[in-house]
C-alpha positions as a LaTeX table, in Angstrom:
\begin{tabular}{lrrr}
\hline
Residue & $x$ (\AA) & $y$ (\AA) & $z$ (\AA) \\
\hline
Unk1 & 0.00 & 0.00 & 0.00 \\
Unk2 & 1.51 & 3.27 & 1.20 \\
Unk3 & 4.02 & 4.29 & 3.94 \\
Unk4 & 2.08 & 6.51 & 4.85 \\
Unk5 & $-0.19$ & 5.12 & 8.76 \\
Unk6 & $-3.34$ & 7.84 & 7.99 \\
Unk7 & $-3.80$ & 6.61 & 11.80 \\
Unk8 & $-1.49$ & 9.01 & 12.59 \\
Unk9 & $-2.04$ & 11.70 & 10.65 \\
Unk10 & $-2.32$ & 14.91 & 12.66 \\
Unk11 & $-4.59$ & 12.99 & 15.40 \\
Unk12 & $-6.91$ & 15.53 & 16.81 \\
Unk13 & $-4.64$ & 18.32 & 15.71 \\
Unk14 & $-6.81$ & 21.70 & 15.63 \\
Unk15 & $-5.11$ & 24.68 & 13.48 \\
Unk16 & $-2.99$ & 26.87 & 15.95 \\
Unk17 & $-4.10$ & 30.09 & 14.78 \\
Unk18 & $-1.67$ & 32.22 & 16.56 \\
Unk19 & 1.22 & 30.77 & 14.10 \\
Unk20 & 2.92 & 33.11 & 11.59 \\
Unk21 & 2.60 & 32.87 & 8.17 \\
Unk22 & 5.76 & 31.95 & 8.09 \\
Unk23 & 6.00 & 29.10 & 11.05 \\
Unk24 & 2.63 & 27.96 & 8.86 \\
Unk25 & 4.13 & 27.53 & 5.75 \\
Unk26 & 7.07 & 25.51 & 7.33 \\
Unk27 & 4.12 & 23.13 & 8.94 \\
Unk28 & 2.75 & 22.98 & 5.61 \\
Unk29 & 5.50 & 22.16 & 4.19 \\
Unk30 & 6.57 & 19.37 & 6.46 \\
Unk31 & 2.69 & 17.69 & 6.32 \\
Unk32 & 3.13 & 17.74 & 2.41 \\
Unk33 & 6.72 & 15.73 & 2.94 \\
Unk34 & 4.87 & 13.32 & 5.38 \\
Unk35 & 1.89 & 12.85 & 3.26 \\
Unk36 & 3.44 & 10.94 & 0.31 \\
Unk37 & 2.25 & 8.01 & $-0.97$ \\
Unk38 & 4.25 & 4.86 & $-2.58$ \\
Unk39 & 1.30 & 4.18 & $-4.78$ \\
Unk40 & $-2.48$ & 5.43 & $-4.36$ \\
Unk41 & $-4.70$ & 2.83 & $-6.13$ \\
Unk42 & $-8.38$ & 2.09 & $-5.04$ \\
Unk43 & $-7.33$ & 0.37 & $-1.97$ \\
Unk44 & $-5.84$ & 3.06 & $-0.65$ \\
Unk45 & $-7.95$ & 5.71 & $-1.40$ \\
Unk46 & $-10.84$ & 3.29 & 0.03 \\
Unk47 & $-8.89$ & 3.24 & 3.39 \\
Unk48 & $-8.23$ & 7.19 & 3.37 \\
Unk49 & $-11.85$ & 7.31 & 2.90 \\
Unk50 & $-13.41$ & 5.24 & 5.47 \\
Unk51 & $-10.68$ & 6.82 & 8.09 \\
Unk52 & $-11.78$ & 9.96 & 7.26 \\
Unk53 & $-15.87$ & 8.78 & 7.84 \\
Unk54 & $-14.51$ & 7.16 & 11.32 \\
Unk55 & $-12.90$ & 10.46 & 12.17 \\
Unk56 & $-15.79$ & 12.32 & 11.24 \\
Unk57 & $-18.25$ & 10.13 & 12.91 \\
Unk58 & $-16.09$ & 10.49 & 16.38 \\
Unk59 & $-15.59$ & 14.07 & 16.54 \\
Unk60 & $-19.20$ & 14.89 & 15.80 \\
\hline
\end{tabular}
């Protein structure tokens, strides 16, 4: 699949909006390093997309 563990993707993580543009470019920066995929086929876009629902369905 991917190595990237969408468990752990910025768990509960709220947007800090007291950063600087600056510090949240650099954050941006490093989630778009951490957020790349070996492959994306339908599996793993079917995972992404049923995490997403979970989290979704557990912060609402």
């Amino acid at each position: 699949m991917s190595n990237v563990d969408i468990n752990h993707i910025r768990k509960g993580d709220v947007c800090n909006l007291n950063l600087t543009t600056t510090e949240k470019l650099k954050e941006m920066q490093q989630e778009e390093k951490d957020l790349v995929f070996d492959t994306f086929d339908s599996e793993t876009a079917l995972q992404l997309g049923l995490h997403l629902v979970e989290e979704a369905k557990r912060r609402s």
